[in-house]
C-alpha positions, 0 to 999 in steps of 0.5 A: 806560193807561201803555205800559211797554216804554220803561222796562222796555229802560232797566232792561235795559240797566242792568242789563246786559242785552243785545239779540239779535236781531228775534224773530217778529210784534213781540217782541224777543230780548234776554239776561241775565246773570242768567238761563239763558234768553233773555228775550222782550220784546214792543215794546208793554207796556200792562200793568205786571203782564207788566213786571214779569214780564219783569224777574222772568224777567231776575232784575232785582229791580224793580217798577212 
C-alpha cells in the first residue's frame, strides 16, 4: 500500500500552503491560501482517496 503524505506536504508547500502547528494524536495544522479554513493533515496517509481530499479542501487541483 502506497503511503502518500510525503507527496501530499510537497504539493502543499508548492502550492503555498504553510505548516501551523502540531495538532492532536498524530495530525498536523497547515493553512492555505485558497481555503477559509485550516486544513488537517494526518502524518500517515495510505489511501489516495483521503490525499486527494486533503488537496480538494486545500483548493490545490491535483489527483493521485
Amino acid at each position: 500500500m502506497a503511503e502518500y503524505e510525503k507527496k501530499v506536504r510537497e504539493i502543499l508547500s508548492q502550492n503555498g500552503c504553510h505548516f501551523v502547528r502540531h495538532g492532536k494524536g498524530s495530525h498536523d495544522v497547515w493553512k492555505s491560501p485558497c481555503a477559509k479554513d485550516p486544513i488537517v493533515v494526518p502524518q500517515k496517509i495510505k489511501s489516495r482517496h483521503m490525499a486527494n481530499t486533503i488537496l480538494k479542501q486545500s483548493g490545490i487541483d491535483y489527483r493521485f
